[in-house]
N, C-alpha and C positions, 0 to 999 in steps of 0.2 A: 417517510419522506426525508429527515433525518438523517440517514443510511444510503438513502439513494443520492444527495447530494456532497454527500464526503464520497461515494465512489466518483461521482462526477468532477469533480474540485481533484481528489487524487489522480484519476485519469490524466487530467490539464495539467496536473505538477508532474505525473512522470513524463509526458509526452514533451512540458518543455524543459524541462533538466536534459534530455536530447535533443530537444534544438539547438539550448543553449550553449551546450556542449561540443556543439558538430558532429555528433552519432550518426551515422546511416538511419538511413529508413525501417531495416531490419528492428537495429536499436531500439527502436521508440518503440516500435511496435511489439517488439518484445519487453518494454519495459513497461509498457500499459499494460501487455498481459501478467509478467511477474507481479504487477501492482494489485491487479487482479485475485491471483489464486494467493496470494501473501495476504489481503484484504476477508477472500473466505474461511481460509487457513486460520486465521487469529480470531475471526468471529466464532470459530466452531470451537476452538480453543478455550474459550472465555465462558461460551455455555456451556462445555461439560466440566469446565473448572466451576461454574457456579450449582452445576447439579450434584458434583461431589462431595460438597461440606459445607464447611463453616470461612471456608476463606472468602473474603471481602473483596470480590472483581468487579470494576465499573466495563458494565454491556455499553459503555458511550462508544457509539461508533467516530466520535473524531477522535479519543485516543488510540481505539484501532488502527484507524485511516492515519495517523502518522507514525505509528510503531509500523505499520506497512510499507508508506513513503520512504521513509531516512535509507532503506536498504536498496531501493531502486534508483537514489538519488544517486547513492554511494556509486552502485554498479555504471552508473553509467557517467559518473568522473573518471573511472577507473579504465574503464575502458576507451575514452577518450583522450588520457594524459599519454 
């Protein structure tokens, strides 16, 4: 439940970092999906870094869900200035 609502909360922050921004429609929608596969990208990351050893990764999916964010946010200032 947990999971499901950092992807939904992350969803609403990339789609308005493109509103806010004045992005195209494109944008957003590409920046929900970037948000997305950046989002399973780093969860799949994190368990096979914790199946590997002894290193110490927190599975919290809200620091996921903002190590995912900050890169979507970026992209689409970027592409906006």
């Amino acid at each position: 439940m947990k999971r499901l609502l950092v992807v939904a909360v992350g969803c609403l922050v990339a789609a308005g970092a493109g509103i806010a921004l004045g992005s195209s429609g494109k944008i957003i929608l590409l920046s929900v999906i970037e948000f997305l596969v950046l989002f399973v990208a780093l969860t799949a990351i994190v368990a096979v870094a914790r199946r590997l050893g002894p290193i110490s990764v927190s599975p919290d999916p809200i620091i996921i869900g903002c190590a995912a964010v900050l890169p979507v946010i970026y992209v689409s200032w970027s592409t906006a200035a």
